[in-house]
N, C-alpha and C positions, 0 to 999 in steps of 0.2 A: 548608240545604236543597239537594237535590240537581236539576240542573237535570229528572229524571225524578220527582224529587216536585212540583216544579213544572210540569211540563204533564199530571201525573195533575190538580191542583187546577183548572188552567184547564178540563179533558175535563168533569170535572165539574161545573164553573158552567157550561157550556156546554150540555152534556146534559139539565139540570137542568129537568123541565118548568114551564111556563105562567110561566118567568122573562126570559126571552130577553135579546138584545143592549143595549136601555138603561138595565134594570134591573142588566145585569151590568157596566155599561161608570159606572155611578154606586156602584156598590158598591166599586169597583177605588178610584175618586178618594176616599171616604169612608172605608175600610180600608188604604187601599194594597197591599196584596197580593190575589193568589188565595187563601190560605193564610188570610190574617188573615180573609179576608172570608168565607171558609166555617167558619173560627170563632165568627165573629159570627151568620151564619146558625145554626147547630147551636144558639145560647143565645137565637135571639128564633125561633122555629119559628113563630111565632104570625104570621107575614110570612110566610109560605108556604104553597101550597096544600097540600091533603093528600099528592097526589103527587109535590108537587114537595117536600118534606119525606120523604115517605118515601124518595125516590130521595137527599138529604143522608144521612139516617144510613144509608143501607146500599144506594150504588150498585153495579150491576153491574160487579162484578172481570172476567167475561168481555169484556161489551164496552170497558171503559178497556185491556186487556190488547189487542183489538184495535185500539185505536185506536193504541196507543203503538208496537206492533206495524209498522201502514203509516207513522209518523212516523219508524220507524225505517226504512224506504226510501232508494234514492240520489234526494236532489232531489227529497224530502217532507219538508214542513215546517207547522210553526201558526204563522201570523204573527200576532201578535198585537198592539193598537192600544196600548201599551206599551210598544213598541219601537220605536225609531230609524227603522228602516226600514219602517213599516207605511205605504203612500200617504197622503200630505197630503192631498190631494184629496177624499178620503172625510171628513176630519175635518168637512166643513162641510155636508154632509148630512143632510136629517134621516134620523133614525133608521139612524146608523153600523154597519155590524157590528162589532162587538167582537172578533171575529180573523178572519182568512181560512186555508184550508189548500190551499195550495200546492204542484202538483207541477209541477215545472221550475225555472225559473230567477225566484226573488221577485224581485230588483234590479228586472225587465223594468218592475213597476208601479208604478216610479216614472219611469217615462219617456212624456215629452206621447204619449195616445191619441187615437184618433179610434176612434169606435165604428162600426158599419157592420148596420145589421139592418135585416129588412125578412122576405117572405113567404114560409111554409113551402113551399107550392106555387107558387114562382114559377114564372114562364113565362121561355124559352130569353131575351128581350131582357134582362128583370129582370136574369137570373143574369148572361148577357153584362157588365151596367152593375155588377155586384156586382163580377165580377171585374176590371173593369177599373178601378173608384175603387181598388179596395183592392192594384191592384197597384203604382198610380201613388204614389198615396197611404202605401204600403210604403219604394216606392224612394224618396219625397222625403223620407222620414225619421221620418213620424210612425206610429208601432206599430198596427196596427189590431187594436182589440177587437169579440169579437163573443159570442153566447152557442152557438156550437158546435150549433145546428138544423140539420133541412135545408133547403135551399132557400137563400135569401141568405146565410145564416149561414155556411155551410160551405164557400158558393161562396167568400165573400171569406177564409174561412181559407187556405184553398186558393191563390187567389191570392196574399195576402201570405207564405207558403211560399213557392210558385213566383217569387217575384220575390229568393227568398233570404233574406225577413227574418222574423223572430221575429213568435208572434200570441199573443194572450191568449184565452183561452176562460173564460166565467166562466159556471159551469153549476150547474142548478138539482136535483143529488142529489151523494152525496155526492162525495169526489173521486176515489173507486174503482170508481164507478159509468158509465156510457157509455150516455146518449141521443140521439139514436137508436142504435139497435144496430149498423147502417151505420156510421158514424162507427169503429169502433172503429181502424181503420187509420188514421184523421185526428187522432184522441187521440194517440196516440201518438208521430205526427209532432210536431202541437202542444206536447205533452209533452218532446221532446227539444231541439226548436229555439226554446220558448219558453213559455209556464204555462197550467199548468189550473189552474182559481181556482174556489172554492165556500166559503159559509159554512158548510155542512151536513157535518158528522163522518161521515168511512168508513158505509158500509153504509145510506145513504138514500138511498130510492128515489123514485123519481119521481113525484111528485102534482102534481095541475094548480097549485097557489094558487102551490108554489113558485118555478113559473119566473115570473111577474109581478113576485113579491118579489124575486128574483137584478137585476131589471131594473133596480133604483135602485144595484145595483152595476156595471155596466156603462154605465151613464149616469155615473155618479159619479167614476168612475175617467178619463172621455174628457174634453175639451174641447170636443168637439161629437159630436153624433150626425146620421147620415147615414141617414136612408130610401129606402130604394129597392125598390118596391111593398110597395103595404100595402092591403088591405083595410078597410074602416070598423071592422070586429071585430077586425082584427090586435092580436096582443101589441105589435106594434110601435110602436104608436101611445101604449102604456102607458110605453115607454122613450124615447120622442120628452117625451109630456109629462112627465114625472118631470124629464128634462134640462132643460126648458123651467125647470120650478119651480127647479131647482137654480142657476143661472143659466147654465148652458152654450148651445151656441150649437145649432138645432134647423136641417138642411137634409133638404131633400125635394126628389126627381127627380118631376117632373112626367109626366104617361103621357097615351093618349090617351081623351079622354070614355067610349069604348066598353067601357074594360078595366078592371071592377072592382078591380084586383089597382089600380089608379090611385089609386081614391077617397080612400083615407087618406092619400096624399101632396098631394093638390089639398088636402083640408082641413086640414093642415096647413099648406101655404101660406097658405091663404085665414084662418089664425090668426095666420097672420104669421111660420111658418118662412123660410128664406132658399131660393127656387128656384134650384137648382144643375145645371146640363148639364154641367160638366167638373171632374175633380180639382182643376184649380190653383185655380178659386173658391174652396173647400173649405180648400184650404193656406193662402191670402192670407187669407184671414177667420178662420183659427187663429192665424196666425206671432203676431201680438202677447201671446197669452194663452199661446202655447208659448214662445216667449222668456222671460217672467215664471217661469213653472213651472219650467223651465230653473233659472233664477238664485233660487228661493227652494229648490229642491230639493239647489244646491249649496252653498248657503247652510245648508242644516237639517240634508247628509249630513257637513256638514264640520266644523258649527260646535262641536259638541262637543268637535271636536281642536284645537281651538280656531284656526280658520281665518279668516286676514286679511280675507277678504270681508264675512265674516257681518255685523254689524254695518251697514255702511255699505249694503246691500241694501236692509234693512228702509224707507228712505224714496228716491226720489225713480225716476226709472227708471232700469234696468242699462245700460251702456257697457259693451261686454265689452272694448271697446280700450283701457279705462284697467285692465283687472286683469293683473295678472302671470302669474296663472295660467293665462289664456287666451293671453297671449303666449308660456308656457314653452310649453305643447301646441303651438300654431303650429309653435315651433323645434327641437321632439322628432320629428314628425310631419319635416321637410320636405318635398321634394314627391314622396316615394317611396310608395305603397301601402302601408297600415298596418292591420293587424287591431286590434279594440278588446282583445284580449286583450294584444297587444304592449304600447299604450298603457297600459294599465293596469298594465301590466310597468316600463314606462318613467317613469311619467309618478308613479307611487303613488298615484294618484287612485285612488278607489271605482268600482266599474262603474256604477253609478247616477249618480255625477257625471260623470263622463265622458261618460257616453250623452247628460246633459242640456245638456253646455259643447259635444258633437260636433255634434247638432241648431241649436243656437244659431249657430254657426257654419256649418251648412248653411244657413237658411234665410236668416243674411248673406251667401250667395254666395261666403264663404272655402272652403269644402272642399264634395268633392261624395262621395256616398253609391257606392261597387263593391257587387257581388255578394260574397257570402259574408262580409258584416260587416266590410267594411274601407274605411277611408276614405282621400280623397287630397288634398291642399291645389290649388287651382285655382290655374294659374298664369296 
């Protein structure tokens, strides 16, 4: 089978109505393939609904033809939870998507997130606090995810660009789609310097139920989520608790009694989020769950090629000073400015492990984080 006969078969488990991500993500483990497992559907139809049956025996060739179409884009891809490199992080979520479609750079999602959301119609202090968590919060090394709104969302895109580093945008149509219509100039920043992330196949559009639903994937993919105003109705409050349930870590900026855009952050404290006034709060109350992520992610990227670490990861907790690995990068790096591209050049590590042994080592105070993606060993 050709890898184009294979992401026809996924297009169309995916497409497939009233069957969605768990029913497709238990079909894969019980068949093993896309392939096999729309065999098996086509002989039990009687598991399907009428439309989601008629769409098996005779899906639309126009829209698989466009999908395969923008797959076939620079730096458009189906990541699919099958693959190596699809985030761990989502695996323990309920109700996982079953692939993501990806433009930019996929490596980016598997490296420790902080998510940053908060209200469409913020007010000038909000956006002010947006942009300056997620700028601080950029430069110290952890990636900031957001869902690409206006209002907080975009301020902190905005800023973790401007501070020179890569953002994630996980948005609720499909990945060829642009919400707000504003935005379209920030897409494609985001797009260049770092992914747009959607479960939803080319060419859907925007309905209200979806963005709530994107919400357990941008929770999912962070270590913590970051509120900064919210209203008691806010979506945000939907990606505060979803995180909460996941076990991730839930913080909220406090505001004053007077300003609504407040409310959702007090009550989220008053639930027992972590009240946060400054970036490093934020950073100090990740670093131990981004160290871990860190070391299981270089562990999962490597272990296949069968890499000395893996094993010995699995129990007790990581020492990066006892691995070789992290001592060869030390000695590859020395104390000259180094792009992750070099490293990656140098060192044969994956950009994903790299990214998660470079943090590791930032947030030990070994190396500190330059502009333009390049790091320096602290002398």
């Amino acid at each position: 089978m050709t890898d184009a006969d294979e992401l026809r078969d996924w297009l169309i488990l995916l497409r497939t109505p009233d069957f969605g991500a768990r029913r497709l993500r238990e079909g894969l483990v019980a068949r093993g393939s896309a392939a096999a497992l729309l065999r098996w559907l086509a002989r039990h139809p009687d598991v399907l609904t009428p439309e989601a049956r008629g769409w098996i025996e005779q899906p639309d060739e126009a829209t698989l033809a466009h999908d395969l179409a923008w797959l076939d884009g620079d730096d458009q891809r189906l990541l699919r939870c099958t693959e190596e490199d699809f985030p761990p992080q989502l695996e323990a979520i309920p109700d996982p998507p079953a692939a993501l479609f990806v433009k930019g750079d996929a490596a980016l999602l598997l490296r420790p997130q902080v998510a940053i959301v908060g209200a469409r119609r913020a007010q000038e202090p909000g956006l002010a606090n947006a942009r300056r968590f997620a700028g601080e919060l950029a430069a110290a090394g952890l990636l900031v995810t957001s869902g690409m709104a206006d209002g907080i969302d975009g301020a902190a895109h905005e800023a973790a660009l401007a501070a020179g580093e890569p953002t994630i945008a996980v948005i609720g149509t499909g990945p060829d789609r642009v919400y707000p219509r504003k935005h379209h100039a920030l897409a494609r920043r985001i797009a260049e310097q770092g992914a747009i992330v959607s479960e939803y196949p080319p060419g859907t559009g925007a309905l209200p139920y979806r963005f709530p639903q994107r919400n357990r994937i941008i929770a999912g993919l962070s270590l913590g989520v970051v509120v900064i105003e919210a209203g008691l109705r806010s979506g945000s409050l939907i990606t505060a608790r979803v995180a909460g349930e996941q076990g991730r870590e839930v913080f909220a900026l406090p505001g004053s009694i007077h300003n609504p855009l407040a409310e959702g952050c007090h009550s989220l404290i008053a639930e027992g989020a972590r009240l946060v006034q400054r970036s490093d709060e934020v950073l100090a109350a990740l670093a131990p769950a981004a160290r871990e992520l860190g070391a299981e992610l270089k562990a999962r990227l490597e272990g296949a090629g069968g890499a000395s670490g893996a094993s010995r990861r699995k129990t007790g907790p990581f020492d990066w000073r006892q691995d070789e690995e992290y001592r060869r990068l030390l000695d590859v790096m020395g104390y000259d400015p180094a792009s992750l591209d070099a490293l990656v050049d140098s060192t044969g590590f994956s950009p994903g492990a790299l990214s998660s042994m470079l943090l590791i080592l930032e947030l030990e105070g070994e190396i500190a984080p330059l502009p333009g993606n390049r790091y320096q060993r602290v002398v």
